[in-house]
N, CA, C and O of each residue as an XYZ file, in Angstrom:
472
protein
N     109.536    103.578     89.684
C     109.220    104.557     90.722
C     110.309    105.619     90.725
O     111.504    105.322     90.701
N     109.891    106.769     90.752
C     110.728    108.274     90.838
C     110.864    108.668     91.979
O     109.868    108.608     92.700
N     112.266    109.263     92.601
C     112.361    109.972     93.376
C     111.843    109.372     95.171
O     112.133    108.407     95.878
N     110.886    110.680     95.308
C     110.212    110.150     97.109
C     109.476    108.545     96.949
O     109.594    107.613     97.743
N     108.604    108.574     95.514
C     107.771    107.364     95.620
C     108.594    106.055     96.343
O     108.148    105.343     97.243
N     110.100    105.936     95.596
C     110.709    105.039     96.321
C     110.991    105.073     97.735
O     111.132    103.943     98.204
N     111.112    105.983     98.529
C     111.507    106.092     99.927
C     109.708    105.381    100.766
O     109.671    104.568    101.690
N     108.689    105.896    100.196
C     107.212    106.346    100.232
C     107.190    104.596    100.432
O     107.276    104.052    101.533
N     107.057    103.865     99.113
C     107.071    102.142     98.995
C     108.005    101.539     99.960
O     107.673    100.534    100.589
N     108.868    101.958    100.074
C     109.748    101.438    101.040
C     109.482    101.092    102.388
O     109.328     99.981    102.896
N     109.446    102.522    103.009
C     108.527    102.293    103.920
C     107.410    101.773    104.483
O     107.134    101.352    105.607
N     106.856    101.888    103.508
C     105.454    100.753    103.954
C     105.447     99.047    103.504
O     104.665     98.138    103.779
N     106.468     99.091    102.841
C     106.821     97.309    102.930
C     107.685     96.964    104.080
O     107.452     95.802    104.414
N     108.654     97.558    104.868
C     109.301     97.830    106.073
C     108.248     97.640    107.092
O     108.369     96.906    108.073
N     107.392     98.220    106.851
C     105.896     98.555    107.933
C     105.091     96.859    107.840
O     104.863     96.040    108.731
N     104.871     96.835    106.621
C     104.290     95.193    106.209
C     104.880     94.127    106.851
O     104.356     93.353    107.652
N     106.027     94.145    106.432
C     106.891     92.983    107.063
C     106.916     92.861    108.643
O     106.763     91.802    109.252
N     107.159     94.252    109.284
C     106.977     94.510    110.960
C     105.940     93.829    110.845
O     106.151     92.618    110.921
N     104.565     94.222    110.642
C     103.648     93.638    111.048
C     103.216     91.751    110.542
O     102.349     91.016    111.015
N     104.147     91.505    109.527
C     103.695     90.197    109.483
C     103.304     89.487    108.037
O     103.149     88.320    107.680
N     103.239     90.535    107.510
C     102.909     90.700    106.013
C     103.883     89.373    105.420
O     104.885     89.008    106.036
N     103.427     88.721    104.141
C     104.348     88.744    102.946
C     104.126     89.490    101.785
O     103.148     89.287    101.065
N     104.989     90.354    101.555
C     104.605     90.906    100.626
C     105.939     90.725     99.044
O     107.053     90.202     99.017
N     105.199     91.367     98.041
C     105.777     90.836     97.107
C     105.701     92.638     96.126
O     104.535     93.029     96.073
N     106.598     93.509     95.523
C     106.550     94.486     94.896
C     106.442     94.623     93.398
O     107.125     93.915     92.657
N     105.851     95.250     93.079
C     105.497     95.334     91.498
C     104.844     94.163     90.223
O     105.115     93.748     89.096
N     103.594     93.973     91.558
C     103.362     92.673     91.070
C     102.233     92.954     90.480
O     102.247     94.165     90.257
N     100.973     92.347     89.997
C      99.607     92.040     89.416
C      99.765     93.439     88.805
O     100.457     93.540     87.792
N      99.111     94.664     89.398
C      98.422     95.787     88.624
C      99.461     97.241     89.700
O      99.762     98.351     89.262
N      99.733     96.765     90.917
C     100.065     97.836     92.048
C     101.671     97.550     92.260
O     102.358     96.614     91.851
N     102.057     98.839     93.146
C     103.370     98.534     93.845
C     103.760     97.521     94.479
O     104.835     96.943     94.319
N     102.491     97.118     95.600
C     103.011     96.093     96.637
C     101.585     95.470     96.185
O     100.575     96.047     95.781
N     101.900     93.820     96.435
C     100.607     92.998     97.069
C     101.396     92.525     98.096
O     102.586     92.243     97.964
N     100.709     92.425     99.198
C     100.338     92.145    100.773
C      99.256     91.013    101.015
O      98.127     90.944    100.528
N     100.000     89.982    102.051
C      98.814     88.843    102.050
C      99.349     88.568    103.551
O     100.547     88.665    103.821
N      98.273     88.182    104.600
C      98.355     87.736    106.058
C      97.242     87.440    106.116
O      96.288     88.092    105.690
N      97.227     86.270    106.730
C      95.993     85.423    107.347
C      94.577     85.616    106.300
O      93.401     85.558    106.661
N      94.914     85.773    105.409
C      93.683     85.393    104.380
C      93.466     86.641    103.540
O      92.763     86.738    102.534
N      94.313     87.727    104.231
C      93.802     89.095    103.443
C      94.643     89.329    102.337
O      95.753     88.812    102.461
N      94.403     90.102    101.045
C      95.386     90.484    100.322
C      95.227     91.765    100.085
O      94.196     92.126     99.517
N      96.148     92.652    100.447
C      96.493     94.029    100.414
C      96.909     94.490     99.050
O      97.974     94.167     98.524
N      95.888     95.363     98.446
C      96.777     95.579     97.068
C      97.220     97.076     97.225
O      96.389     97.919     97.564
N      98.597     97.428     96.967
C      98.558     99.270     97.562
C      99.822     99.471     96.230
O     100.737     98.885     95.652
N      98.900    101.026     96.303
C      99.578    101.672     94.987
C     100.245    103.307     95.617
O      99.524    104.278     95.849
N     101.829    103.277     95.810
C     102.088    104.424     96.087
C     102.380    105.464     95.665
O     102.111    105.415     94.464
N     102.809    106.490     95.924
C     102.686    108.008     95.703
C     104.336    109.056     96.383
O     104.606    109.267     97.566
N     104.852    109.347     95.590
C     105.758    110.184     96.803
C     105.152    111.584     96.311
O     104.205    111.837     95.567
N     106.181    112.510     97.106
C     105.801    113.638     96.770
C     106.137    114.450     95.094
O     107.041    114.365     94.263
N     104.976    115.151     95.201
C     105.416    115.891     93.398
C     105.150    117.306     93.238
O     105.584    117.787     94.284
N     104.857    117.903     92.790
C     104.935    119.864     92.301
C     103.103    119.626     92.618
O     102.416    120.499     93.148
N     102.560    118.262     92.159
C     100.926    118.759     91.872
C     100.389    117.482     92.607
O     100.060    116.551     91.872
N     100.274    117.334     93.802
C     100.319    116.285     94.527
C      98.924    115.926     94.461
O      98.507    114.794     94.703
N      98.205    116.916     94.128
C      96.558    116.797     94.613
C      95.662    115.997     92.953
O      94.508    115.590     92.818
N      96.689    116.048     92.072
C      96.050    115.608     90.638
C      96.819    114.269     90.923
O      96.214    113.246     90.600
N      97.904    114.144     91.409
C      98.517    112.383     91.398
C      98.006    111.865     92.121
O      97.794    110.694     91.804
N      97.574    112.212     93.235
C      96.690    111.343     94.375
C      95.518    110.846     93.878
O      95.081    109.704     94.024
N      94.970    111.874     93.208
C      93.559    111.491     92.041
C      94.127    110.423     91.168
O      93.555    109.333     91.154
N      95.114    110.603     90.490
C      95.720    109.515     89.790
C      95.717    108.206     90.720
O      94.897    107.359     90.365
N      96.334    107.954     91.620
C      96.033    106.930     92.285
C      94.894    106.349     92.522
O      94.872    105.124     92.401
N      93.930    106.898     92.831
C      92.613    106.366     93.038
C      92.448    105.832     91.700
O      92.465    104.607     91.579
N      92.283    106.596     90.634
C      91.926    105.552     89.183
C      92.838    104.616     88.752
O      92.500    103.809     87.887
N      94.164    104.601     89.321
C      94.889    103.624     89.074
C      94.320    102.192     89.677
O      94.703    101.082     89.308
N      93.471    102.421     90.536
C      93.274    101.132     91.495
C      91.995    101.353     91.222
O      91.362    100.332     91.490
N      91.378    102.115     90.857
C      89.493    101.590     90.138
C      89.664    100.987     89.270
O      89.090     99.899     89.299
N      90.494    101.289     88.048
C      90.312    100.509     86.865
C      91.222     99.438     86.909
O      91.416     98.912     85.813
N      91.798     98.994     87.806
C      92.608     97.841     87.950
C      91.960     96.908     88.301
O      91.986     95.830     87.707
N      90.999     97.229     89.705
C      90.944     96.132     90.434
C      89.909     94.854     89.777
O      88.927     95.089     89.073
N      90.274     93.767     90.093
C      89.637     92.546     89.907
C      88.654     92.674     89.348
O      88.125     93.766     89.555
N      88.050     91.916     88.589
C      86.666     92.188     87.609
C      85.617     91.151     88.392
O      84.403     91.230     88.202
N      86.287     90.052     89.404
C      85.707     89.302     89.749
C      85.490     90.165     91.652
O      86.151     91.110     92.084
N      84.322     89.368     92.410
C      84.223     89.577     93.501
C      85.488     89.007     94.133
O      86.060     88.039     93.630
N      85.996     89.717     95.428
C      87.620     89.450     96.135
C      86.514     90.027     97.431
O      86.063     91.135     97.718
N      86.370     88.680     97.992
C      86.338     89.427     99.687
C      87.008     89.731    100.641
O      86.785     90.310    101.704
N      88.317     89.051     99.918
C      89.507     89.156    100.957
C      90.662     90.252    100.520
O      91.689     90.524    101.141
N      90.170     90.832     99.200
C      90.961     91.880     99.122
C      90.425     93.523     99.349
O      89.311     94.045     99.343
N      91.871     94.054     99.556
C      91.529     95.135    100.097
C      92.457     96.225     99.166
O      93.187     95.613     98.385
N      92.571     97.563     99.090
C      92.923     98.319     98.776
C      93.575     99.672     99.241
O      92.906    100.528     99.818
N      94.878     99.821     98.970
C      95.482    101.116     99.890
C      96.058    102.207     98.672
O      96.522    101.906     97.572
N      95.885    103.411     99.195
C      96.542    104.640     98.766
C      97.706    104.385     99.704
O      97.326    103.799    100.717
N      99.282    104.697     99.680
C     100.176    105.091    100.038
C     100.649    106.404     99.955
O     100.723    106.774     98.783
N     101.014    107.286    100.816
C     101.705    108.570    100.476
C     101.945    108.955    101.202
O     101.683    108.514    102.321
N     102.839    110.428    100.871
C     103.962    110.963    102.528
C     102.800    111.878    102.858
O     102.044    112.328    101.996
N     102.680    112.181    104.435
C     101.721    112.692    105.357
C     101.858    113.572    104.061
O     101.967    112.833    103.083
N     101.889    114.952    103.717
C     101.741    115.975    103.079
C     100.373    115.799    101.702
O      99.654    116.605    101.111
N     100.533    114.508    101.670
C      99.544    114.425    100.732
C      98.275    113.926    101.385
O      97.123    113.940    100.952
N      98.704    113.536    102.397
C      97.434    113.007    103.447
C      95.418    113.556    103.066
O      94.371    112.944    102.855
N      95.770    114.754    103.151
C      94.863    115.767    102.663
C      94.214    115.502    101.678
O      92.989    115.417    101.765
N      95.065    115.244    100.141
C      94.468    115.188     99.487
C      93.516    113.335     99.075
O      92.691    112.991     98.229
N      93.942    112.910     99.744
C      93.802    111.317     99.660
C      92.443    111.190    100.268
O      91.771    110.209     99.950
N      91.907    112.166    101.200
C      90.798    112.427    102.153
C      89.501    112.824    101.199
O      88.381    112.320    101.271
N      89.857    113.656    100.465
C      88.990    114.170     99.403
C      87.906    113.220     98.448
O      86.928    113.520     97.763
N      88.533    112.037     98.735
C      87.253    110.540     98.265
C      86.535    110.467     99.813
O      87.302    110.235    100.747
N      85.360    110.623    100.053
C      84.870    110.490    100.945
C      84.630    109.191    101.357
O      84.389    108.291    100.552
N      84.685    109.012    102.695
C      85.122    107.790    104.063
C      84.051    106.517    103.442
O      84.353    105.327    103.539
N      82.752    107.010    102.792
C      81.759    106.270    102.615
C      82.323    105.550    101.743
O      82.496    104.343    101.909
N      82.710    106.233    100.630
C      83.281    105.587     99.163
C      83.934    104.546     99.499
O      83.613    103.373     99.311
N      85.363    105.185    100.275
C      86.338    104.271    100.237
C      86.078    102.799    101.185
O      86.481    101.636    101.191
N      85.312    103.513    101.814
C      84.708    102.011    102.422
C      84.360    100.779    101.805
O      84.463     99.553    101.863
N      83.835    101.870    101.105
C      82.581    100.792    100.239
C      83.845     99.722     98.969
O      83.895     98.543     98.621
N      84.518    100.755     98.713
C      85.284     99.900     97.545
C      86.718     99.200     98.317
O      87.599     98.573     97.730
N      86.642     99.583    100.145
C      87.927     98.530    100.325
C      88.839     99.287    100.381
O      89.922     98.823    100.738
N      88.714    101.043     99.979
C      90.319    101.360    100.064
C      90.454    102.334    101.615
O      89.686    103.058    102.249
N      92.077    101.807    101.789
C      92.506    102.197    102.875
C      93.326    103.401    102.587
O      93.558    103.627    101.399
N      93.816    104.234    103.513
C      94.856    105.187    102.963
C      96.245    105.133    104.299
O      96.009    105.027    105.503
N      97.479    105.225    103.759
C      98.002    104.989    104.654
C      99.728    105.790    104.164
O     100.518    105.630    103.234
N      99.664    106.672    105.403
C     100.443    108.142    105.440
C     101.932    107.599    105.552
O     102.277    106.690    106.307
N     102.532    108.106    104.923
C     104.653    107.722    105.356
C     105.144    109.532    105.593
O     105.236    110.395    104.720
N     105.385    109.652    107.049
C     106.363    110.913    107.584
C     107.470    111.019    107.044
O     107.931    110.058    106.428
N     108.205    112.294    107.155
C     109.457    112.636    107.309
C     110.437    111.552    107.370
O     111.427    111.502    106.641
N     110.108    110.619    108.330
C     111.097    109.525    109.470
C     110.513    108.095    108.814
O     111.015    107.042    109.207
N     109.726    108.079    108.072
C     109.242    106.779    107.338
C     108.266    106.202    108.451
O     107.795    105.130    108.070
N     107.780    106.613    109.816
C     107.070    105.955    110.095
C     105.287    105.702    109.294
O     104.777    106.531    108.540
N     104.890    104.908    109.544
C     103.616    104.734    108.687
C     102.221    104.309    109.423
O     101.911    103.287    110.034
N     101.677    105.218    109.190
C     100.252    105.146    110.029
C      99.067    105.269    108.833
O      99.006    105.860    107.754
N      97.927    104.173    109.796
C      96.753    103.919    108.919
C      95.914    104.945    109.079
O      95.360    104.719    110.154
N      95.382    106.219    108.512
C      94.563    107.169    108.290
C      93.190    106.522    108.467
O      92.691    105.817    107.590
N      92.350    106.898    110.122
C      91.310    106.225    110.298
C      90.423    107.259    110.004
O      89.309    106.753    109.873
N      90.369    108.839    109.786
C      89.729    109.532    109.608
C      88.472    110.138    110.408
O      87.811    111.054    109.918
């Protein structure tokens, strides 16, 4: 990880753990896997870059062509990135990401981290 991405991951394993998480970094296919009470969180992050709106796209295919070949009902899927990219993470429409499980979830200035309900 380069640069913001590390501050970006950071934060949201900081955020994981608050909430309860175990999580484990640079594991299976993503940055973080995340597991609580039956769920497993797979999230692939993002800091900021010159072309934020083609890496965010990058992210999404990083985690299509990754994920599990088998059915996972208990897994789920997150975009990570600093609010600024927020925007572009939106651009997969609400239906999609539904449908395939992915979440998106914003890191500020201050590292706080909020789940983008849209």
């Amino acid at each position: 990880m380069r640069g913001d991405e590390k501050r970006v991951v950071d934060a949201f394993c900081a955020w994981l753990q608050s909430g309860g998480w175990d999580r484990t970094r640079e594991q299976e296919f993503v940055d973080v896997v995340a597991r609580r009470d039956g769920v497993t969180l797979y999230a692939e992050g993002k800091g900021r870059t010159a072309a934020i709106g083609l890496d965010v796209d990058t992210v999404y295919g990083q985690i299509l062509r990754r994920m599990p070949s088998g059915e996972d009902s208990t897994g789920r899927f997150a975009v990570v990135a600093p609010t600024e990219a927020c925007v572009a993470a939106l651009r997969v429409r609400k239906r999609v990401r539904e449908r395939l499980r992915i979440e998106i979830y914003c890191v500020d200035e201050h590292d706080v981290v909020r789940l983008v309900a849209e």
